[in-house]
KELOVEX-917031 format. One record per residue (C-alpha): x, y, z; residue in one letter. Coordinates in steps of 0.25 Angstrom, whole numbers, plus 5000, padded with zeros to 4 digits. Example, Ala and Ser with C-alpha at 12.3 -4.5 7.8 and 13.67 -1.06 7.14 Angstrom:
2
504949825031A;505549965029S;
END
This chain:
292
468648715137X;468748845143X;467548845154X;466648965153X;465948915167X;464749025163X;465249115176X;464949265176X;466349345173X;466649485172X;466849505158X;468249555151X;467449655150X;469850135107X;471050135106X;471650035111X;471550015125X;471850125129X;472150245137X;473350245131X;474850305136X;475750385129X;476950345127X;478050335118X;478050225108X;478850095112X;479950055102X;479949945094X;480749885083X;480349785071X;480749645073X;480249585058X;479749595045X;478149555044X;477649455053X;476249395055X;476549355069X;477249355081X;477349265093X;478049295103X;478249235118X;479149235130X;480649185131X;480849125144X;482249125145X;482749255144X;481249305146X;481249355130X;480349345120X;480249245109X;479649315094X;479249235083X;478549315070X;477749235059X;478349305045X;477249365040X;477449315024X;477749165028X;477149135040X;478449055046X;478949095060X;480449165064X;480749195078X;481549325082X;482949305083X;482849435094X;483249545083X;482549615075X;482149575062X;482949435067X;481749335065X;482149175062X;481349085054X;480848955064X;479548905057X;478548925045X;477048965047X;476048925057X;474748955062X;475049005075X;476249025085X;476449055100X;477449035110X;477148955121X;478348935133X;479348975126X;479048895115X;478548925100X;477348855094X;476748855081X;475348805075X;475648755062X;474948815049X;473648725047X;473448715062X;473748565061X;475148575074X;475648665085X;477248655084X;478348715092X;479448795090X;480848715092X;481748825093X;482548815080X;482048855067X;481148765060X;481048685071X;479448635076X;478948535083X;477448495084X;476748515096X;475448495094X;474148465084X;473348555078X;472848685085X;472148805082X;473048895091X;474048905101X;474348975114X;475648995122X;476149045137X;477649105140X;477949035151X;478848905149X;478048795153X;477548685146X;476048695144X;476348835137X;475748795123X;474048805120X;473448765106X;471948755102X;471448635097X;470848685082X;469548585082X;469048615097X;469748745102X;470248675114X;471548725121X;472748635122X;473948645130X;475248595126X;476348535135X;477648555129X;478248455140X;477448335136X;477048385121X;475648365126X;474148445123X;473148455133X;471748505129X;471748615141X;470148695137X;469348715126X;469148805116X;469448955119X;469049095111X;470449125113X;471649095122X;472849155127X;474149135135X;474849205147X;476249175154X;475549045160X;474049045158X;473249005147X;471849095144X;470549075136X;469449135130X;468149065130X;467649015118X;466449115118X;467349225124X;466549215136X;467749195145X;469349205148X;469749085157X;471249035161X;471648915159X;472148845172X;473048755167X;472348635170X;471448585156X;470048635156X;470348725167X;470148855164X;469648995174X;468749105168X;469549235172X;468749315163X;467349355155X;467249395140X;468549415134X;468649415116X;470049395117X;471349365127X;472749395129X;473749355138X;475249365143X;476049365155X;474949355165X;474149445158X;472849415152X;471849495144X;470649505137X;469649565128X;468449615131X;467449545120X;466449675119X;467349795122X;468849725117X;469349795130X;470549715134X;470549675149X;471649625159X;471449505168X;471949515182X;472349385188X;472549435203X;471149495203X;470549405191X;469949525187X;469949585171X;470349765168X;469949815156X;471249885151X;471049925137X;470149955125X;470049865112X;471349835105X;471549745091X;472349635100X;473449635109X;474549555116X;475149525130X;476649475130X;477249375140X;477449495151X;475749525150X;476049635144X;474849685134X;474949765121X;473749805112X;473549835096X;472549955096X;471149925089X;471749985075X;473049915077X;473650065076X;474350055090X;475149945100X;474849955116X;475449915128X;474549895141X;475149965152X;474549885163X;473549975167X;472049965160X;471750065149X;473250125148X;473950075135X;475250125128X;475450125115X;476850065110X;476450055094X;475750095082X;475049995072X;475249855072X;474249745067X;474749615078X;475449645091X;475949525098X;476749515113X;477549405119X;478749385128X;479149525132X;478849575117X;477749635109X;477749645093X;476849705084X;476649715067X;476749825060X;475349825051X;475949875041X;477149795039X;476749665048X;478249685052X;478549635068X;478949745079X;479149725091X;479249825105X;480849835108X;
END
């Protein structure tokens, strides 16, 4: 499992976030009807972005044809997907398989047993694929040269993937460690953290008493506080990070410099980021747009 080895860490010790910039608001433009999700990830090749959208009143899956409004049907409902190097997978409803995305419509083949949740990495290696095992919470890596699981740790409070690396929370929230790429290996890098997001090389956290969101450094392996409480928030494959304010009213970008925020949109109820975009829904609509 992840190791809590009991050492002594410094912790991961409103508006959103914010001293916040003024600035003009940045353009975006409606890429679909309502949706209930997003996933999106990184396109190696021409390094794009690759957008799928769950269709709110069905549940089944379309990608974006790279127009707007241009959305094609590939698969019917599932629990959960993510995009994993290059690659799209899919739970299916009842949690029973993990499936993969074949690249023409309908097409999927099963990769895996049942699992509770899955994880992906952008880069375009074979061990880019994480699932958790629904009966014990441990962690499994998938190899899609092999077509093989490893058990890699134990149950987490939460995980989340970077360009390379795979992080986790301990399961009593005491701890963020890194996995190191070896099954059960895994490095405490930080304290108390409710919650983690990662993209890029980017990695973050939350605070469990203040919600503060902190920045991990990984040249000086130290942590920064560079914001206040947000409802959630989302790095795309750059390490970029955008925040939804507390009240959901208003979409933030990080500048890169602890406490200085700018706002880019008004109200949205999810915000999501991946490959070099960033989407949000409308809460009044639950209609997709995305920043041009």
């Amino acid at each position: 499992m992840i190791r809590n080895t009991g050492e002594k860490i410094v912790a991961i010790t409103v508006v959103l976030l914010c001293t916040c910039a003024a600035s003009a608001q940045a353009a975006w433009e409606k890429h679909w009807g309502a949706v209930s999700n997003v996933v999106l990830g990184y396109e190696q090749i021409d390094s794009g972005t690759l957008e799928y959208a769950v269709e709110s009143s069905t549940g089944d899956i379309f990608t974006y044809k790279g127009i707007p409004l241009s959305f094609e049907k590939i698969g019917g409902p599932g629990k959960s997907f993510v995009v994993a190097g290059g690659r799209l997978y899919g739970i299916s409803p009842d949690g029973s398989a993990v499936y993969g995305y074949q690249g023409t419509p309908g097409q999927w083949k099963k990769v895996g047993g049942p699992a509770l949740k899955i994880y992906g990495i952008d880069s375009y290696i074979s061990k880019a694929l994480f699932a958790t095992n629904p009966q014990t919470g441990d962690i499994y890596s998938f190899d899609s040269s092999s077509e093989q699981w490893t058990r890699i740790g134990g149950p987490g409070l939460m995980f989340a993937t970077g360009r390379q690396e795979l992080y986790g929370v301990s399961p009593d929230g005491s701890g963020v460690y890194k996995y190191e790429g070896t099954p059960d290996k895994w490095t405490k890098i930080g304290g108390p953290a409710v919650k983690i997001y990662a993209g890029g090389d980017a990695l973050f956290a939350i605070n469990p008493q203040t919600e503060d969101i902190y920045s991990f450094d990984k040249t000086s392996q130290k942590w920064t506080r560079i914001g206040g409480p947000g409802k959630t928030f989302t790095v795309d494959a750059y390490g970029t990070l955008y925040g939804l304010s507390p009240d959901g009213s208003g979409v933030y970008k990080y500048s890169g410099t602890p406490e200085k925020w700018e706002r880019i949109g008004n109200a949205a109820s999810s915000i999501f980021a991946g490959g070099a975009r960033m989407c949000a829904i409308n809460p009044d609509n639950q209609e997709l747009w995305c920043l041009k």
